[in-house]
N, C-alpha and C positions, 0 to 999 in steps of 0.2 A: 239822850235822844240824838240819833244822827242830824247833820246839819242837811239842810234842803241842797237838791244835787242842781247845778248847774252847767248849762251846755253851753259855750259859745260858738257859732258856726260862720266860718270865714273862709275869705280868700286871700290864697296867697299874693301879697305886693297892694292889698287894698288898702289904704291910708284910712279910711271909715273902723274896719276890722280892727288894725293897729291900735285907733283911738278907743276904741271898744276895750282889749282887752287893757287900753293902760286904766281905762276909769275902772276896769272889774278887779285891777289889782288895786291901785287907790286907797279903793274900798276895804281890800283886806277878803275880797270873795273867793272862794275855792271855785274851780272850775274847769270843767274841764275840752280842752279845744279839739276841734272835729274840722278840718282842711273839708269845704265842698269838691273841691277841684279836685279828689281824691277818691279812689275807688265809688265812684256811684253815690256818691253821700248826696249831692244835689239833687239828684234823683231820689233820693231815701228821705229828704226834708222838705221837698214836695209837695210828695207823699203823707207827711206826717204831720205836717205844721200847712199846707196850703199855700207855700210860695218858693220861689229859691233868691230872692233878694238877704244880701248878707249886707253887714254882721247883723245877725240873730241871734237872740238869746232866750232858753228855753228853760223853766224852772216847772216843777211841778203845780203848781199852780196859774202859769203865766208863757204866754210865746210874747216875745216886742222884737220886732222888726223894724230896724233903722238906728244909725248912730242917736239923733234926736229923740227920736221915743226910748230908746237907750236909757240916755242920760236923764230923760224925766223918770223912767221906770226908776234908777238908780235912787235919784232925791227921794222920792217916799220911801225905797222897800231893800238900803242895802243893808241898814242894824239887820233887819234879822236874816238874811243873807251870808253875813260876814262870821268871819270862825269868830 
């Protein structure tokens, strides 16, 4: 069974994003990153998810918004997450 896909969505130079993807390595999380400041993507996550506040992180089952809700999302739900 493939592993659940994950999106991280960041800006460049943002210290919150940085901390994001150190916890989503951490963890051991595959994932994959998406620059908003970058062709339209802020506009595309919007659109998609309802805000452009970063880091965001997007799993099939789950949108969290915010470094803090981040890291709480992380404590429950990164075993099965993780390769």
């Amino acid at each position: 069974m493939p592993l659940p896909r994950v999106y991280l969505f960041v800006e460049r130079g943002n210290e919150e994003c940085e901390e994001a993807e150190r916890l989503l390595a951490s963890h051991n999380i595959p994932y994959e990153k998406i620059y908003v400041d970058e062709n339209h993507a802020r506009g595309a996550m919007l659109w998609e998810y309802g805000t452009k506040e970063v880091p965001l992180i997007a799993t099939p089952d789950a949108v969290v918004v915010g470094l803090e809700n981040i890291r709480e999302f992380l404590a429950r739900n990164a075993k099965s997450l993780s390769k």
